[in-house]
N, C-alpha and C positions, 0 to 999 in steps of 0.2 A: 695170495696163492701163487706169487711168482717169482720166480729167481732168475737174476741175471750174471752169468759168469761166459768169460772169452772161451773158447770152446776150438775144437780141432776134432773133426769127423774121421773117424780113426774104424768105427765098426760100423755092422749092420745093428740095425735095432731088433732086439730082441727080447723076451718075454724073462725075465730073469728066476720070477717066481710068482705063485700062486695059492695063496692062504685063505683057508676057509675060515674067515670070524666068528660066524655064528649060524646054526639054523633056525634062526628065531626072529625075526629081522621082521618088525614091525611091519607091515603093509594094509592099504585100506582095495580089500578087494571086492567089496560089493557095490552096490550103485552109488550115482549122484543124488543127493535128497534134499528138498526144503531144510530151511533151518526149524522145522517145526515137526520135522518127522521123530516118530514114536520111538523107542526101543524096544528091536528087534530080538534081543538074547545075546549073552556072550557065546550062544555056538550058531550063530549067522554069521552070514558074510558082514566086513565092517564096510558100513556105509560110509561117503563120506559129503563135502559140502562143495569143496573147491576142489583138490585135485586128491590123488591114489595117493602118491610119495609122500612119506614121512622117516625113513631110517633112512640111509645114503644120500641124503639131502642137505640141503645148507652148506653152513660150513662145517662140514662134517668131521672134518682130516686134517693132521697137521704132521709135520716131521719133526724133531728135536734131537739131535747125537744119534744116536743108533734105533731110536722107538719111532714108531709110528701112533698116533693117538686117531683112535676112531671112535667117533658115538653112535648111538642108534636108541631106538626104542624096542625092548622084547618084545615079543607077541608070542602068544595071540592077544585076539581082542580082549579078553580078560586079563592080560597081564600088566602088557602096556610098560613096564618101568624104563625110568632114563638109565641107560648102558653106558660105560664109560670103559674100553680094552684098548691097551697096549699093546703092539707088536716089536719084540726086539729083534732086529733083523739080522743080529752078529751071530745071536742063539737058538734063534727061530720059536722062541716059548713067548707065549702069549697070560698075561692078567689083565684080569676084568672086574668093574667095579661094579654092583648094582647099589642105584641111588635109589630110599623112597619115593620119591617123587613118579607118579604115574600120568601119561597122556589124561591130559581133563575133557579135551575134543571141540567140538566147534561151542562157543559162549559157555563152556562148561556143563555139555552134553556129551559126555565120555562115549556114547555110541553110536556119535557122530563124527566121523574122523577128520582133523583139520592140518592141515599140509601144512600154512604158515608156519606151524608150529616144531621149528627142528631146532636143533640141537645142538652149538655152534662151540667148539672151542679153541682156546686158545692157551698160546704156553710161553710164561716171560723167558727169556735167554738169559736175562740179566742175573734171578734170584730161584729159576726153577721151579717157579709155581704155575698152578695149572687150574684154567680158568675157562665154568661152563655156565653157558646161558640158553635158557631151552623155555618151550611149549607159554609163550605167547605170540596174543594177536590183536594189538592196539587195548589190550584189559586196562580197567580204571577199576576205583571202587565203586562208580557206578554201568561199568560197563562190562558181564552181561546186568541186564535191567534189576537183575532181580538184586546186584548185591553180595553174591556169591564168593565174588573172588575180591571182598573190598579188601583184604589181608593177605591177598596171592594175586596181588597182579602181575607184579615183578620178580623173576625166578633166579636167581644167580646164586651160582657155588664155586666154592677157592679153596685151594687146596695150602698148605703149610710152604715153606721156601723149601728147596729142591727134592719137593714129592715126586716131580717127574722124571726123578733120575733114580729111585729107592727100587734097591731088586724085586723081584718079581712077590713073593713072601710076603712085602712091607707094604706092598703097592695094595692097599685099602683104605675102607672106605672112612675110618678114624683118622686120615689125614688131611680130611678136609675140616676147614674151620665150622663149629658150631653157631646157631644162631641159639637167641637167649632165651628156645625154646628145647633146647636140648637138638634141635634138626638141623638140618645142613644146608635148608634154603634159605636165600637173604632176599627181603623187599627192596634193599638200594644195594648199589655200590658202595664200599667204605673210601670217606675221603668227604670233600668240602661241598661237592655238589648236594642240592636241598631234595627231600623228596618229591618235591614235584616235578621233578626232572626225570623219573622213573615212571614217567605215568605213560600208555597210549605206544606201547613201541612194539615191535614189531623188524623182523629181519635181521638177528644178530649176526655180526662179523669181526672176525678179530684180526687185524692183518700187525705187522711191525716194519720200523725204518731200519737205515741201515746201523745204526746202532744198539738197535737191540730192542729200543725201546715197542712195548704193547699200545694196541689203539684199540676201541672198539667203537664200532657204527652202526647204529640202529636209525630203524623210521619211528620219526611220530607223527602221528597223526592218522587219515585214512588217505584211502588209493586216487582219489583226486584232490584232495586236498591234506596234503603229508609234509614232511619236511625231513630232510638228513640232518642228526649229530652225531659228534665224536668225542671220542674222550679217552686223554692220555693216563697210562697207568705208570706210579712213581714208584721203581722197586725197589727204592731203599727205603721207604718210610711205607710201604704197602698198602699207598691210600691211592685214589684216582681224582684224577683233579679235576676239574669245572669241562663243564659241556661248549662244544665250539657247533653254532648252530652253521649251517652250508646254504641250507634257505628258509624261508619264514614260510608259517601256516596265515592263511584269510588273504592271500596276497593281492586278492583284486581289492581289500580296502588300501591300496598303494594307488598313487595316481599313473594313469595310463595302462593300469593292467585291468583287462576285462575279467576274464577269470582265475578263480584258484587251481591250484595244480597241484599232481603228488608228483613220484619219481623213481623209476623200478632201473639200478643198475648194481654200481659197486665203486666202491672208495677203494685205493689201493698204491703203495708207496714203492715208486718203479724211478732209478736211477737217481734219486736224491731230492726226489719230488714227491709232495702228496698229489694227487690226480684222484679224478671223477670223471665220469664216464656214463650215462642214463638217459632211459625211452622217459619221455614226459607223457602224462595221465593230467588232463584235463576236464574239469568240471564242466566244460562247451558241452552238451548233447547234443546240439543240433548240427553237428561237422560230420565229416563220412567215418571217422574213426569211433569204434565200436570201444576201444579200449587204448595202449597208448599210441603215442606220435613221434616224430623226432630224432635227433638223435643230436646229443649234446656232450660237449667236455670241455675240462677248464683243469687248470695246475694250478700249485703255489708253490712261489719261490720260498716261502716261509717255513723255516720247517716244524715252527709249532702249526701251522695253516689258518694262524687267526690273522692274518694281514699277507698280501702278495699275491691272491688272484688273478689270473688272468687267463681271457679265452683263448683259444688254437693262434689267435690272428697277432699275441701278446700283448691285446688291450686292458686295464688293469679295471678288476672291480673289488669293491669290498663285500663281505659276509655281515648279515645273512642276504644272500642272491636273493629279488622283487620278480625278475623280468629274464624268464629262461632265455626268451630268443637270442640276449646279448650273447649265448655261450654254445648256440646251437649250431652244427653241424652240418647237418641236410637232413630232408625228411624221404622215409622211406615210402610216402604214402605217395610221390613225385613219379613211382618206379610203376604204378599199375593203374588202369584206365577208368575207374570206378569213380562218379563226384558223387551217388547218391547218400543219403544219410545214414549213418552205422552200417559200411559193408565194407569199409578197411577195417582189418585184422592183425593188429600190430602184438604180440603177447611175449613170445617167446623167440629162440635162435640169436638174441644178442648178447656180445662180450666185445672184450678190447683189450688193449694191449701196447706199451711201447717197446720197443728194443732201447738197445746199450747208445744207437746211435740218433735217437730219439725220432725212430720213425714210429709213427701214431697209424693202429691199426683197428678197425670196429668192423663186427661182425651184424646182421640184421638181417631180421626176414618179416616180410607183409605181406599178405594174401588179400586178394582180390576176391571178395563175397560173389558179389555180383556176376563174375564172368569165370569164376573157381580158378582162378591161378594164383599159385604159390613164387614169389621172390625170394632168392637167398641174397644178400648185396655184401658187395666186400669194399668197404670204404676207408681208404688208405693217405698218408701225407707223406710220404717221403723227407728224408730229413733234408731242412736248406728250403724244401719246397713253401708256398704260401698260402696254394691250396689244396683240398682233399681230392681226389680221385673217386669216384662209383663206380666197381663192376657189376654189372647183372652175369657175367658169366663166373660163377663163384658155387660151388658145389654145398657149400653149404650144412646141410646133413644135421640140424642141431647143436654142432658142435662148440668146443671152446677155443678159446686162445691162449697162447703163452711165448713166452718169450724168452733164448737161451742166449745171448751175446745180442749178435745182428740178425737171427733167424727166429723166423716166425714157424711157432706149432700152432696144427688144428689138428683138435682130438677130441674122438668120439665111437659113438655107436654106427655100424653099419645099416644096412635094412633090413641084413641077416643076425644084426642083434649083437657082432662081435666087437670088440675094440679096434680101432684103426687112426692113422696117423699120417700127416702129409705135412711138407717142411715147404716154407718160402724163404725168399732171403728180405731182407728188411725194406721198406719201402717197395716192393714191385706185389703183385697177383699171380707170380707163377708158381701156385702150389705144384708139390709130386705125392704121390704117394709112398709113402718107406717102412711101412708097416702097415699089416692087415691080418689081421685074425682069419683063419679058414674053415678052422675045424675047434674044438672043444667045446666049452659051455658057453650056450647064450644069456643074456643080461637085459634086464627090462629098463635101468638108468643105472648113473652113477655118476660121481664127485671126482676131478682130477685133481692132486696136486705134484708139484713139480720141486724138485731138491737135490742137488749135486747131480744134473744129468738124468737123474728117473723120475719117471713117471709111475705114480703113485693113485692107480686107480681105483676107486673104493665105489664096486658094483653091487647090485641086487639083482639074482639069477632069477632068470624069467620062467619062474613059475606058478601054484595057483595058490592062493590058500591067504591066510594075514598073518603068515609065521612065514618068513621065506627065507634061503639061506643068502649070506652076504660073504663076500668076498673081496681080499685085497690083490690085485695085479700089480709087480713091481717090472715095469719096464725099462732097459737100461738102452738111451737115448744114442748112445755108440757117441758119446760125447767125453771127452776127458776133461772134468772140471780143473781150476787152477789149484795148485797144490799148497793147502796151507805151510805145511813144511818146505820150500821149495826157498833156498836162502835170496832169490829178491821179492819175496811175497809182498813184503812191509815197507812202505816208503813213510820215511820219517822227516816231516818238516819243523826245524827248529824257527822260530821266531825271538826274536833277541827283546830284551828289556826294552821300552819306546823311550824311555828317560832316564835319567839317574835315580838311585833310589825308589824308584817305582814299585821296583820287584813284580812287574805284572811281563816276563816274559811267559811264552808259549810254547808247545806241543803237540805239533798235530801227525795221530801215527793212523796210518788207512792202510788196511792188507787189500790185497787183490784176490785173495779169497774170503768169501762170506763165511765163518767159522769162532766156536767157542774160545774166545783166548780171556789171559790172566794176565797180569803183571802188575809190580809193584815200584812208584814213581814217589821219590822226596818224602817215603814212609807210609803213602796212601795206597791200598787194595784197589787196582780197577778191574771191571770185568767186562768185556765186550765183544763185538761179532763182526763188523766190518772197518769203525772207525771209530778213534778215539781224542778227545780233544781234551787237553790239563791246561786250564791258565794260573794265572797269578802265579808264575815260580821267579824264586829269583836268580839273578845269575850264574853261571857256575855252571863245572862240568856235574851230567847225570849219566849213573852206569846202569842200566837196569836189561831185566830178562823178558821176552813176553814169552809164554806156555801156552803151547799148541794142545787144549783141550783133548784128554782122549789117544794124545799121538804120543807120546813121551819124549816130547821134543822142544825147544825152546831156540829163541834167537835172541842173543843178545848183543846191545849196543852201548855204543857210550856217545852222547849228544853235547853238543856244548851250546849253554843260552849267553850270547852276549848279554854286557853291561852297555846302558844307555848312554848318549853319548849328546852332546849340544851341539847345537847348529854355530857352525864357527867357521871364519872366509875373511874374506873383504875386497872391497869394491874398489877399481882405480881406473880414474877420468885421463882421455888421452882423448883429446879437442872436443868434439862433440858426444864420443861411443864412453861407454862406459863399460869397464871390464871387469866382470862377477870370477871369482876364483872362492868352493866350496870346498871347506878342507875337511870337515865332519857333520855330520848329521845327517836323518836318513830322508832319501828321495820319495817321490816326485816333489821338488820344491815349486812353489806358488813364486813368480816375480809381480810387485807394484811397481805402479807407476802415477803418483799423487793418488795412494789410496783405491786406482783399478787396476783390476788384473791384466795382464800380456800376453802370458802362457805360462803352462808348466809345463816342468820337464824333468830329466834323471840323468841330465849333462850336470858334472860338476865346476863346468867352465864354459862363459859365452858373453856375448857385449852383447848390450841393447843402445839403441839411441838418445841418448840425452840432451835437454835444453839446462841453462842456468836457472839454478831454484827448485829443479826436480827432487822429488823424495821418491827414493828408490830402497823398495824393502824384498826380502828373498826371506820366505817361508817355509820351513818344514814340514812335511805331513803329521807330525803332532806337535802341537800348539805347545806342548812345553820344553820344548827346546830350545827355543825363542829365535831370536830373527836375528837378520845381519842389514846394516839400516842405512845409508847416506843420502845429504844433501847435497845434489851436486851443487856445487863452484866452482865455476871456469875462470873465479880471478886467485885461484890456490897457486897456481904455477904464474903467475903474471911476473912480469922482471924488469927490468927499467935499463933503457941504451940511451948516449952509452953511460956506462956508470965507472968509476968515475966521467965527471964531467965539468963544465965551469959553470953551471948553472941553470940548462936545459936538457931537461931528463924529457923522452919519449916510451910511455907503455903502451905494450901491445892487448889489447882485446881481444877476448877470443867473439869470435860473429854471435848474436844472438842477443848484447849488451847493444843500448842505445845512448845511454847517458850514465853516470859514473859517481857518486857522491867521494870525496876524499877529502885528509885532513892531514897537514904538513907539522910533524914537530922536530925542533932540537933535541938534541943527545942530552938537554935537561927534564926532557917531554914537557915542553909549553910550546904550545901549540901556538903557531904562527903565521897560518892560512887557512881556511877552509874554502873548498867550491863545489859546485855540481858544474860536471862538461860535458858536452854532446863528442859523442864518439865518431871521430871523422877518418874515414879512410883504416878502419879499426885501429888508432890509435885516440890517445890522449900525452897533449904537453903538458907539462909543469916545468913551472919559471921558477927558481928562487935565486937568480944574477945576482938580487940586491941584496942578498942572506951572507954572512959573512963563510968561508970555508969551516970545512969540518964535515960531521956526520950528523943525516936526516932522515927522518921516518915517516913514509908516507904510509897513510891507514885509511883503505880502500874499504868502504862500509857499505857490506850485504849480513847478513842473517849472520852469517860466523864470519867477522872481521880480517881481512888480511893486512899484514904490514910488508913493505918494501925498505931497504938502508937504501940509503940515496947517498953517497962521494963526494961532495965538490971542492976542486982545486983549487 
């Protein structure tokens, strides 16, 4: 539900437009009832079980190019079907799908109306399809008891590749894919996940990363004992791939956890992070919380999200999470003076949020049973900071959160039932208010979402009946988002080949606007929205264009991937230092020293310390470039005074040698002395008086042999 772009306050906020959807706009306007209550008639009031809402609920809203996508459910109580309408905002013309598929109600008592049940969709960017999940609430085939729904537990519909971009004419209900019953609902997802992974869920959500790619997140399980999954959708082969569980069901059979637990919040993919955010619902009865607790969040650095957890404090855990409190926050039940049993009141008022500059921001309210006071809390981390902040003075009002650069939105309904709007800057509690509704129609809820600057509110007008009309408000946030077209949108990072031959250099192109682009690299189609990454290419200049989706505009460039290149230098001893000179290959190089590390670094020139006998190696950052390698020897430069001589030769040692092996031969190489001498005053003498004149070779024996010519007159 939320977009982040750099932003420059340029206007007032104001109300741009006002579109009535529908007057038919499912609602449960008669009582709360046991789950065992009778049927009323389809011309009563609809009763329901949990709460009123059922059309402008969930995730209701999405934006895509120029459409806005809203679902709802018709009404009246008789009619019920799942709605599916587009709004093109360029044209102002509205299409509308009606699907078979009608409200079935609480355990499949259609005259019992069940709120869990909305209607959630979502739209890939990648291939334009368009994807709805609706009207359940934990169904199995054995749950309701009776059986009913052993063949409709699980409700999902998909649409063909870029049905959500087909004019307004096309836009029907024949572009959704059939099931092999001729109907247009599916028991599973298609793709590799088994069906029993479709069982028990509850709370659909579809959010996307910044490349485009679809996720969706549902509960399974029940309200204290549940679990969040997710699951990525693959748009070019248009399956969905395996479920990544976030935390396990039965969790007190884990050691040291007392009880099981559910988890009422939202998964959501803000600044290049998956992140979680949720009140916990505990199986405890006997604690003062009537319903949930808590407040918890956790990220991953991962961006499929199956590895890289970690809490607010960035301590790491792995999936599926045991033990909520490692990830928890603060408890709102801290904020009001109540310890009796079931009289905290934790339900609704919470949301969260980070900005661009990764300040973390959650919303909470808890009431106090007991002594009747209501808390709003606004618990914030500032970026850089370590820990969270709690205000109690925080207005509160039901609202949501969102997030535009570094400024924080609350947005919501007034007391007078209108839309309104207060802006903070990231990290701090100084809301203001910058929009408020005064006058026109009032509104009994509604769904926000947020996209290039507006504010895309999807209300239900506060009046009586189970047909109620619905409405979209498009608010324009007086923000000027960053301009796709704007020729430094695109920063292009080339990465060169790591080796020779490899042919695995890199491309990595990221705009600075989130937007539909095209382009064509080395003969491959890509399609994406904020960021693009091609490996494996091989060297050489690339020329290509990307296409500003929609704008008739394109930027093109021309990149260059280097060729790989080895690690090549060499190493030279001058007394004890030894001096590294790196002529190619790519940094941070590793230095050894007998096999352990010194340092690295991205100097291509530097001396280290050296002893006799050292093995000294200088490493690359990839392993196949290979190395540059010496053993020192401080008798390679040794020399012999005076030379000539009449038969006593002095070599110098360098410090570090204590004793000396060496071997005397004639200019026939027959060897005509051998000794070992102790190294006195760092020299060594050799006698050969008694040797007749001519030329001698003395051979100074370590690891790599050196020789000397010796003179004598």
């Amino acid at each position: 539900m939320l977009f982040v772009f750099s932003n420059i306050t340029v206007a007032q906020v104001v109300l741009e437009n006002e579109i009535k959807i529908t007057d038919l706009g499912l609602h449960f306007d008669g009582n709360e009832v046991s789950s065992g209550a009778s049927n009323t008639g389809d011309n009563a009031p609809y009763d329901y079980f949990f709460g009123r809402n059922i059309s402008a609920h969930g995730d209701c809203i999405k934006t895509y190019g120029d459409y806005v996508f809203m679902t709802w459910y018709r009404g009246p109580k008789a009619d019920r079907h799942v709605m599916l309408t587009r709004y093109n905002t360029k044209t102002g013309t509205m299409a509308t799908i009606e699907f078979p598929h009608r409200h079935t109600g609480y355990q499949n008592r259609y005259w019992i109306g069940e709120s869990h049940n909305t209607i959630a969709v979502g739209i890939s960017p990648l291939n334009g399809t368009i994807h709805l999940l609706y009207d359940m609430h934990s169904y199995s085939a054995s749950r309701p008891s009776d059986g009913s729904l052993a063949n409709d537990y699980f409700r999902y519909s998909y649409s063909i590749a870029n049905a959500a971009t087909l004019p307004d004419a096309d836009f029907t209900l024949d572009k959704f894919v059939q099931n092999g019953s001729g109907g247009y609902k599916h028991l599973r997802m298609p793709g590799s996940a088994p069906q029993s992974e479709f069982v028990s869920l509850t709370y659909p959500k579809f959010f996307l990363n910044d490349s485009g790619d679809l996720f969706m997140l549902m509960r399974e399980g029940g309200n204290n004992n549940g679990m969040y999954k997710f699951i990525k959708y693959d748009a070019s082969s248009g399956n969905w791939g395996n479920f990544i569980d976030f935390n396990a069901l039965n969790a007190k059979n884990q050691p040291g956890i007392t009880y099981n637990w559910g988890l009422y919040g939202e998964m959501k993919y803000l600044n290049g992070k998956l992140r979680i955010g949720f009140q916990r619902r505990s199986s405890n009865n006997n604690d003062k919380y009537i319903y949930q607790n808590g407040v918890y969040y956790a990220y991953s650095d991962d961006q499929s999200a199956a590895t890289g957890w970690k809490n607010y404090k960035g301590e790491s855990f792995s999936v599926p999470l045991y033990d909520a409190d490692f990830i928890k926050v603060m408890e709102p039940g801290d904020y009001v003076q109540t310890t009796q049993t079931d009289q905290v009141r934790i339900v609704d008022g919470f949301d969260w949020t980070v900005t661009e500059n990764e300040d973390v921001h959650i919303i909470s309210k808890v009431k106090d049973n007991q002594f009747n006071v209501t808390k709003y809390l606004h618990t914030y981390k500032p970026a850089g900071a370590t820990d969270f902040i709690t205000s109690e003075g925080f207005s509160g009002g039901g609202s949501e959160l969102y997030t535009s650069g570094n400024s924080v939105f609350l947005i919501g309904l007034t007391s007078s039932k209108r839309v309104f709007i207060e802006k903070a800057e990231g990290g701090t509690n100084n809301f203001t208010r910058i929009y408020e509704a005064t006058s026109g129609r009032t509104f009994d809820h509604g769904v926000v979402h947020i996209n290039n600057g507006k504010v895309y509110y999807y209300l239900m007008e506060n009046k009586s009946g189970n047909a109620q009309p619905l409405y979209l408000q498009i608010i324009d946030l007086g923000i000027v988002p960053k301009n796709p077209t704007a020729s430094n949108n695109f920063t292009i990072e080339s990465i060169g080949e790591t080796c020779a031959n490899k042919n695995n250099g890199k491309l990595i192109i990221t705009g600075n606007a989130t937007h539909n682009y095209k382009t064509t690299i080395n003969g491959v189609a890509y399609d994406f929205t904020k960021e693009l990454t091609i490996e494996d290419l091989p060297p050489g200049t690339y020329d290509f264009c990307i296409d500003v989706v929609g704008e008739n505009y394109n930027h093109c460039y021309e990149v260059t991937i280097e060729g790989g290149a080895s690690l090549t230098g060499k190493i030279e001893v001058v007394k004890q230092s030894a001096s590294v000179s790196v002529t190619s290959g790519k940094g941070p190089y590793k230095v050894y020293k007998n096999g352990v590390v010194l340092f690295e670094t991205q100097q291509t020139n530097f001396t280290i310390d050296v002893d006799h006998g050292d093995e000294i190696q200088v490493k690359s950052k990839e392993a196949c470039q290979g190395l540059i390698s010496k053993t020192i020897n401080f008798l390679e430069d040794i020399k012999a005074y005076p030379n000539p001589s009449g038969g006593i030769f002095e070599l110098y040692i360098p410090d570090g040698i204590h004793t000396i092996d060496f071997e005397v031969y004639n200019i026939h190489s027959k060897l005509i002395s051998k000794n070992t001498s102790r190294v006195t005053g760092g020299k060594v003498q050799i006698d050969i008086t008694d040797k007749p004149k001519g030329l001698y070779f003395v051979k100074l024996n370590s690891e790599k042999p050196v020789f000397i010519k010796l003179i004598k007159k």
